[in-house]
N, C-alpha and C positions, 0 to 999 in steps of 0.2 A: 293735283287739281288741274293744272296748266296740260295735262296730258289727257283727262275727260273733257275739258272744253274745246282743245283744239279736235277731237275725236269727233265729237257730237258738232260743232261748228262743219267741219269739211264734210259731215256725211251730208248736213243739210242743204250745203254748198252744191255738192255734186248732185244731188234730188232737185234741185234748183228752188230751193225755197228761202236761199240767201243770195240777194243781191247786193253787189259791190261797185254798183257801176255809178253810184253817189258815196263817198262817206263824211262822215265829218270827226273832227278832232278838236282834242282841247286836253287843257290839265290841271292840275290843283296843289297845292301843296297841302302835306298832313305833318302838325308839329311830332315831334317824339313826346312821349309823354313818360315821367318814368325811368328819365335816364338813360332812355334806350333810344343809341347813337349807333346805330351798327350802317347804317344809311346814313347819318348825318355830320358829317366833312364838310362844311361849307362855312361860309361868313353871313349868310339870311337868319340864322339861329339853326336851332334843330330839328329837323323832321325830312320829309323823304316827297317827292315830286310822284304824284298819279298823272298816268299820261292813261289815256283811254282814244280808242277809235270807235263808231258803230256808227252801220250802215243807216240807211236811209228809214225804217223802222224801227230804229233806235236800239238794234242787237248790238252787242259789243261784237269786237272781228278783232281787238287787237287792245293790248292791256302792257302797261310797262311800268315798274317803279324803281324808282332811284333817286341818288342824293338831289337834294332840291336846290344848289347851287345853279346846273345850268340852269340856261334861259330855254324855253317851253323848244324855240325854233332849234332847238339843236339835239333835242332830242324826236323829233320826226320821224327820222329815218331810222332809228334805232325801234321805234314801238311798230312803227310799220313792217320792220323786218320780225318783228315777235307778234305775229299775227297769228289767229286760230284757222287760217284756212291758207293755200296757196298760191291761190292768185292776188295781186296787190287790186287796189281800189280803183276805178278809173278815175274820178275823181274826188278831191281832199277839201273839204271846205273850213275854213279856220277863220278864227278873229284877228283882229289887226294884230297882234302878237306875233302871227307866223308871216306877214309881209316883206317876204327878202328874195332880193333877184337870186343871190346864190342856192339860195333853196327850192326855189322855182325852177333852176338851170338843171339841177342835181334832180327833183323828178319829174322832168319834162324829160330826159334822158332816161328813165325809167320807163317812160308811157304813160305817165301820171300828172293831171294836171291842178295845180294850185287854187283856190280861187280863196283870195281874203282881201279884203280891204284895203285902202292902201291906207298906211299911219297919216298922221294929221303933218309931220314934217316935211313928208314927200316932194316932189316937183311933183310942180301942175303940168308938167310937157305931158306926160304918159297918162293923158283920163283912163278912165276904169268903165269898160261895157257893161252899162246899169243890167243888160237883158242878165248877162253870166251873174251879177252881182246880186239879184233875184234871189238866187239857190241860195245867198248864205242868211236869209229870211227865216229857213226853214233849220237852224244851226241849232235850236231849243234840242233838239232830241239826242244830242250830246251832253247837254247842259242838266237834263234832267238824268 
């Protein structure tokens, strides 16, 4: 299955009817039901972490699942690298969930630029450019 989407994804890519130069990201936990722990290793209970990416039209470009102990930010870089097409996103728009300098540092070094909120703990030293902070308005087309 992961082998026809990435197929029909990159062909649309290269046709240039899939754009990546917004995406946005998020994830979900799904319990195990049934006993079925083959994903679920953790202390949250049982079930398995959906991590999804899709562009700015709300196509999926990148899908990941796994045990649903980590936290959503550390898995990123793992669903972005399981992506259906080759080039990465130019930018990532995420909920306050993904707000971390280390993860920021990690894909600004890629060519990729972050934009989330910053958490409510934050320093007030580093305000947040409302204009950039705009785009993540439009974060529903993940969500749905």
């Amino acid at each position: 299955m992961s082998k026809i989407l990435s197929t029909l994804a990159q062909d649309l890519y290269d046709r240039g009817k899939i754009d990546v130069e917004e995406c946005f990201i998020d994830g979900t936990f799904a319990s195990a039901k049934k006993g079925v722990v083959e994903l679920a290793r953790l202390k949250r209970g049982k079930g398995s972490k959906l991590m999804a990416v899709a562009n700015s039209t709300g196509l999926p470009i990148a899908m990941s699942v796994g045990c649903a102990s980590p936290y959503e930010v550390t898995l990123v870089e793992t669903t972005l690298a399981a992506g259906f097409i080759s080039d990465p996103p130019r930018r990532v728009i995420a909920d306050r969930a993904y707000d971390s300098d280390p993860l920021d540092k990690r894909l600004s070094e890629k060519g990729i630029e972050l934009i989330a909120p910053h958490k409510r703990n934050r320093s007030k030293a580093a305000p947040q450019d409302g204009r950039v902070l705009r785009r993540y308005e439009r974060r529903r087309k993940v969500e749905r």
